[in-house]
N, C-alpha and C positions, 0 to 999 in steps of 0.2 A: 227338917232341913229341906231346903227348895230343889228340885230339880235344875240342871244346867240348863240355860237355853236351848233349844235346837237349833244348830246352824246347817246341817244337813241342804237342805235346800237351797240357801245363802250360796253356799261351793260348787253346790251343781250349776246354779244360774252363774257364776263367776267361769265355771270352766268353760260352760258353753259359748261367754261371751269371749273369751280365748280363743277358742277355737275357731270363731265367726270372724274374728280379727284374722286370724291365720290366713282362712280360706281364701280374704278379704286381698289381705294381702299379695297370697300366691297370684291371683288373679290379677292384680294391676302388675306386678311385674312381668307376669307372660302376658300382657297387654303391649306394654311398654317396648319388653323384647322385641316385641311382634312391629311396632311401629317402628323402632329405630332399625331393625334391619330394612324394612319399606324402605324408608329414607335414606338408608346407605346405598340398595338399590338404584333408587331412586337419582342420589346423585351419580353412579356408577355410569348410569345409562346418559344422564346427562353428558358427561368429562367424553365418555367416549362418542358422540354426537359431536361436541365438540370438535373433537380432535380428526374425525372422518371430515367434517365440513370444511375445517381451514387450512388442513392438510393432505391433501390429495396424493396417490399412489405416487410413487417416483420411482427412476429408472435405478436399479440397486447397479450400481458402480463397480460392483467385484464380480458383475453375471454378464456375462456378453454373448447373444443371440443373436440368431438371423434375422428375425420378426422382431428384433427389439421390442420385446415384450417388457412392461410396464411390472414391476413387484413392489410390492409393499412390504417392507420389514418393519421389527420392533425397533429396530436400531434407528433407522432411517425418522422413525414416527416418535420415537422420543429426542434425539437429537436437533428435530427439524422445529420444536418448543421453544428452542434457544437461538434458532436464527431470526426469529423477528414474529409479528405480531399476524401468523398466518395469512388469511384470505388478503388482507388489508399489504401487509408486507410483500407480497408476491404483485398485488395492484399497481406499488411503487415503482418494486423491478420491473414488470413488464412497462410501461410507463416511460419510463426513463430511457428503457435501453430504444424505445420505439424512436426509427428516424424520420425526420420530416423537412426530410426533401425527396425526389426523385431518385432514387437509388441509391441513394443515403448509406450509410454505415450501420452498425449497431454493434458497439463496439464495450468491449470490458475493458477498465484500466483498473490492471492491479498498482496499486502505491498510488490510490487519488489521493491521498491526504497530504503526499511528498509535496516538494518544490516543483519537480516539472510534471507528476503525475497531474497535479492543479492546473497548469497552466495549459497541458495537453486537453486536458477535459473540459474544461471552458473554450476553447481553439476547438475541439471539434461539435461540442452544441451548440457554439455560435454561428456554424455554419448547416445546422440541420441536420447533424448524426445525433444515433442516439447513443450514449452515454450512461454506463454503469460503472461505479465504482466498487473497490474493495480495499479494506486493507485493515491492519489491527492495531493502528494505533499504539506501539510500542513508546517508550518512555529512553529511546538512547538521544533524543533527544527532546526537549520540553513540548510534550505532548498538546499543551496551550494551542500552541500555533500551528497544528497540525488543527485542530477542531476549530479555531477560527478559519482557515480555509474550507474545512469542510462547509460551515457556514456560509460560507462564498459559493458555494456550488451550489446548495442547499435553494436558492437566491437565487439561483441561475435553471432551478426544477432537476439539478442532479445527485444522482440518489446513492448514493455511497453506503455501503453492504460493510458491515465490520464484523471483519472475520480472520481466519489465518490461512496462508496458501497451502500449510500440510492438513488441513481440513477437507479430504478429500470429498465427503458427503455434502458439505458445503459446496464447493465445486458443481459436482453434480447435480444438485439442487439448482443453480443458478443458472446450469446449462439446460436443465428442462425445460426453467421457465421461457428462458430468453434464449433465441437459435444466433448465437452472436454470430458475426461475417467475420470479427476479428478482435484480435488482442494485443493491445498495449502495454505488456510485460514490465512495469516500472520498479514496482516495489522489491527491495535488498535491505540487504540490512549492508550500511554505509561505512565511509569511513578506512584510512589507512591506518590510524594508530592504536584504534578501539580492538583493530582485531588481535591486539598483542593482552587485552586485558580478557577477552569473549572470545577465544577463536571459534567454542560451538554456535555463536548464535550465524556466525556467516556459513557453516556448513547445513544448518538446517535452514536458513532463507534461501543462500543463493543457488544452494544445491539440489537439497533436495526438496525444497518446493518449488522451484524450478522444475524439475522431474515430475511432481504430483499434478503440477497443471500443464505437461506436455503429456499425460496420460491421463487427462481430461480429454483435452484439444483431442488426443489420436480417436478417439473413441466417439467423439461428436458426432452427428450428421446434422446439418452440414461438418466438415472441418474447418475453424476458423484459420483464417491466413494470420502469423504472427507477428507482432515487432517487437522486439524486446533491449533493453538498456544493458549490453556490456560496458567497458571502459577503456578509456585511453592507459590506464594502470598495465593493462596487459602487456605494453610493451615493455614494461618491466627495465634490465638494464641494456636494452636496444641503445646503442648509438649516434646510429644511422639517423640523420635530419635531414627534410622535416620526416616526421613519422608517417608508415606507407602500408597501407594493408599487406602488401605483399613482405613486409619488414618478418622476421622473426618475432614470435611472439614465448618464444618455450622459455624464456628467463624470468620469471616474474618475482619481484623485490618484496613484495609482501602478501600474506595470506588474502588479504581481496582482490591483489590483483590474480592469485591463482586460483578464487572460486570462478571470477568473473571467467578466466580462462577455460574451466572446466565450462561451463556454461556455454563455451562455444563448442568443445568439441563435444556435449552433448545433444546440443541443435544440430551437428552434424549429422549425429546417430538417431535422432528421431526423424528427421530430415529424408535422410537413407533406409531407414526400414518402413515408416508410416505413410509417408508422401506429405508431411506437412511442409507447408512454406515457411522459412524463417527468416527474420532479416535482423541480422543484428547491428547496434549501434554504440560506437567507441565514444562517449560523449568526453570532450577535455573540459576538462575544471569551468563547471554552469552557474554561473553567480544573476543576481537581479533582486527584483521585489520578492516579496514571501518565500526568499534564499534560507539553506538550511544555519542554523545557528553555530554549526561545527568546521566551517568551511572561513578562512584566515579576513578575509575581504566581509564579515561581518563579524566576527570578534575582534578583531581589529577596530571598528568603528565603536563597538561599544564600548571597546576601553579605551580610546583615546576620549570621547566622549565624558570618559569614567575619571583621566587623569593617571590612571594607569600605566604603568611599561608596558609595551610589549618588545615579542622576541622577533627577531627579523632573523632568519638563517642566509647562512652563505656556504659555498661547500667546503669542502678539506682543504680545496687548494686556495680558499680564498675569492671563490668565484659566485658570483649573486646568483642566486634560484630565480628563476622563471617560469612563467604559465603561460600555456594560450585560452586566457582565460575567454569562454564563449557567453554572451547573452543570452538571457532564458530564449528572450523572442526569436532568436535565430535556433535553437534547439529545437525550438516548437515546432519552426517550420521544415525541418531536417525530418523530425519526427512523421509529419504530415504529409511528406513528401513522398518517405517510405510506404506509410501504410495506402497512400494512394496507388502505388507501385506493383504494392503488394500483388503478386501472385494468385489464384485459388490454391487448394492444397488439393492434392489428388486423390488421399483416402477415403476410405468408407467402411466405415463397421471396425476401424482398428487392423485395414487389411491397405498397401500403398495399391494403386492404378497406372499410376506410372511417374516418369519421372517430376520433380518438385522445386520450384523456386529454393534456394539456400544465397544468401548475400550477408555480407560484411562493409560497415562503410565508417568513414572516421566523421565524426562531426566537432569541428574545432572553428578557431575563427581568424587563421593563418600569421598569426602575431603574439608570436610570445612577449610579455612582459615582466620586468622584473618586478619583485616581490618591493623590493624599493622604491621603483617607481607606483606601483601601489601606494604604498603607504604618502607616494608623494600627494599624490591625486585626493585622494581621502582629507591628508592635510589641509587643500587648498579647499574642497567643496563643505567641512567640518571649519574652517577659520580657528582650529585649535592644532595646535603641532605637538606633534607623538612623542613621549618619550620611548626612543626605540632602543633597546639592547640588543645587539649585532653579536651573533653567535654561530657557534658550528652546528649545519645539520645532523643530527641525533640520527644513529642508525634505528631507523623504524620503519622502513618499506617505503620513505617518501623518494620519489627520484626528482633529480636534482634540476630538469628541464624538459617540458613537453612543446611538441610542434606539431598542427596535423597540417596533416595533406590532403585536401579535400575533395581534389579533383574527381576522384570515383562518384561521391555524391555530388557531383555538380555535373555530371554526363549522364548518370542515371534517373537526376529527378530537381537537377535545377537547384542542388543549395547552394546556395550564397551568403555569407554572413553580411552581416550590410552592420553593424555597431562596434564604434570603436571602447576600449575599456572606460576613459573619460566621460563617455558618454553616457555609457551600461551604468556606474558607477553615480553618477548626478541620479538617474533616476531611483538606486537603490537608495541611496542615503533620503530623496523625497521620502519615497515609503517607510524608511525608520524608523524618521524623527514622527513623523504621522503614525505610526503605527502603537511605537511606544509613548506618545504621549509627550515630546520632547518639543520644551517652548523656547522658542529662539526669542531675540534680544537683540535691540541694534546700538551699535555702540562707536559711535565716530563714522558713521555711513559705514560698517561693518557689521553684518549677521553673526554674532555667535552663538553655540546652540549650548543651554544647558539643560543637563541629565538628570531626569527624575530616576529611582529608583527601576532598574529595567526588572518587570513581571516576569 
């Protein structure tokens, strides 16, 4: 009988080649280890190279020092990711806010993307200030035409920051880069009947980001001198005509018109303890081109336009509502007036020097008209007549007649409205039908306009 083969041998060269595989192995994966941590390194050192290069130390906002010493936080260096595109983004702002003319401004408007935030900030870089915008582009109303204006500025080398005013480190940030002379306080959150559906969002715009960028401004060096946007709302159910700065203002008919209110009496108090200059301003009902869509003098245009009814109010007793409806371009100049006016502020380091500019002015355009005559005018410059439904004014904080008095601002800085509504009113509806794309037709030597689908 045969002997088995021997495999002996066969097993030992089999295990050893096992084993050689093993070693083989261990060895490329501690290779491997070895290089992807290099490379994690590797980017580690990169990201933070980065992030030293395009974001440079800033002044921490919650630390306040004699030497205004410069600190860097993590807070500050992760946050500061999300405001814009570093070295390159801070090029824009400094940039923009830069003025060019001799003594020029360099000016921040918060709410550039509003109605008269816009119209302020084109009005002051066309006269050689420099010009920074901010604001957050909120959705209370169609956001669209807020970024088409932005686009207008854009067009014009102005640089609009989208951000929110309780974003304090934003603030700060902005204040590093650019030593602003001043601020144009525009952006609220709007609107009398909205606040019945949102009353938080008016106490967090008008209040207390109001508050987060006057403890910005106390803290600056220089201090910029303010102008900022109250309302003719504060006078709530004042009687008294036409309405007078010196009138009462402690009744107010709806929650904006009592944020707007606190608003003043907290520019009092920054005013009184920091040395800032403040100048506030009562605007009555601002209609014109790139007007906001919630305001009766363009919703009104698009539905008649539309074929629509609209609601016409009258009051309890029967009595037609009235505005003194103001032109943007006389607003502007009311605006422009002030901040030329403006004061310095007296603080330093968040400590007053002495006493401080504080001013209140109405900016109206001494003619109220009625809500009827309205719709007449519209009628006539549209060649389409309203179906109007004549109704009781709805208890909602609207009051039922404004009238300013403008004479304070026209002794302290020359305002003058110079447009009458007729006339305000032809130009807005030009920019409508241009705007939305509305092609008119003539028809018996008559222009009538019809309505594409409004965006």
């Amino acid at each position: 009988m045969a002997s088995p083969p021997d495999t002996s041998k066969t097993t030992k060269l089999e295990r050893y080649n096992t084993y050689i595989r093993k070693v083989n192995t261990s060895k490329l994966l501690a290779a491997s280890s070895k290089l992807l941590f290099r490379l994690t390194l590797l980017v580690a050192l990169v990201l933070i190279f980065f992030f030293t290069l395009n974001y440079p130390p800033l002044s921490d906002s919650t630390t306040t020092t004699a030497s205004n010493h410069r600190v860097l936080t993590t807070s500050h260096l992760i946050s500061s990711a999300f405001y814009g595109s570093g070295a390159s983004w801070e090029k824009q702002v400094r940039r923009s806010s830069t003025p060019h003319r001799p003594n020029g401004f360099s000016v921040l408007v918060t709410g550039a993307g509003g109605f008269v935030g816009t119209h302020c900030s084109l009005a002051l870089k066309k006269r050689g200030d420099g010009v920074v915008g901010l604001d957050n582009f909120n959705s209370y109303y169609d956001p669209s035409l807020k970024r088409a204006r932005q686009e207008v500025l854009k067009q014009h080398d102005i640089f609009i920051v989208e951000g929110d005013l309780n974003d304090g480190e934003l603030l700060a940030k902005l204040f590093n880069i650019a030593p602003f002379s001043h601020i144009l306080h525009l952006a609220a959150q709007a609107g009398v009947r909205y606040a019945m559906q949102n009353p938080q969002s008016y106490v967090k715009s008008n209040i207390a980001g109001f508050v987060n960028l006057l403890e910005i401004a106390k803290n600056a060096d220089p201090q910029p001198s303010i102008v900022w946007a109250s309302s003719s709302s504060v006078y709530g159910l004042n009687t008294e005509n036409p309405f007078s700065e010196s009138h009462r203002t402690d009744q107010p008919a709806s929650l904006y018109a009592a944020t707007k209110k606190a608003g003043e009496e907290i520019a009092h108090t920054y005013n009184h303890i920091y040395g800032l200059s403040i100048t506030g301003l009562r605007f009555f009902t601002v209609y014109g081109p790139w007007g906001r869509p919630d305001m009766a003098y363009f919703f009104f245009t698009k539905d008649i336009l539309q074929g629509k009814p609209i609601n016409v109010y009258q009051t309890h007793d029967e009595k037609e509502v009235a505005r003194d409806f103001t032109y943007i371009d006389d607003i502007v100049k009311g605006c422009l007036g002030a901040l030329d006016t403006a004061e310095k502020s007296t603080g330093k380091g968040g400590k007053k020097r002495g006493p401080a500019q504080l001013r209140i002015y109405n900016l109206g355009n001494k003619s109220p008209v009625s809500v009827g005559k309205l719709v007449s005018i519209l009628e006539s410059l549209l060649n389409v007549k309203a179906k109007k439904h004549v109704i009781k004014m709805p208890r909602n904080g609207d009051v039922p007649y404004t009238h300013a008095n403008v004479s304070l601002a026209f002794r302290d800085f020359g305002y003058k409205p110079t447009t009458d509504l007729s006339t305000g009113l032809r130009k807005f509806v030009k920019w409508y039908v241009s705007y939305y794309g509305i092609k008119p037709r003539v028809k018996m030597g008559i222009t009538v306009f019809h309505s594409n689908p409004i965006r």
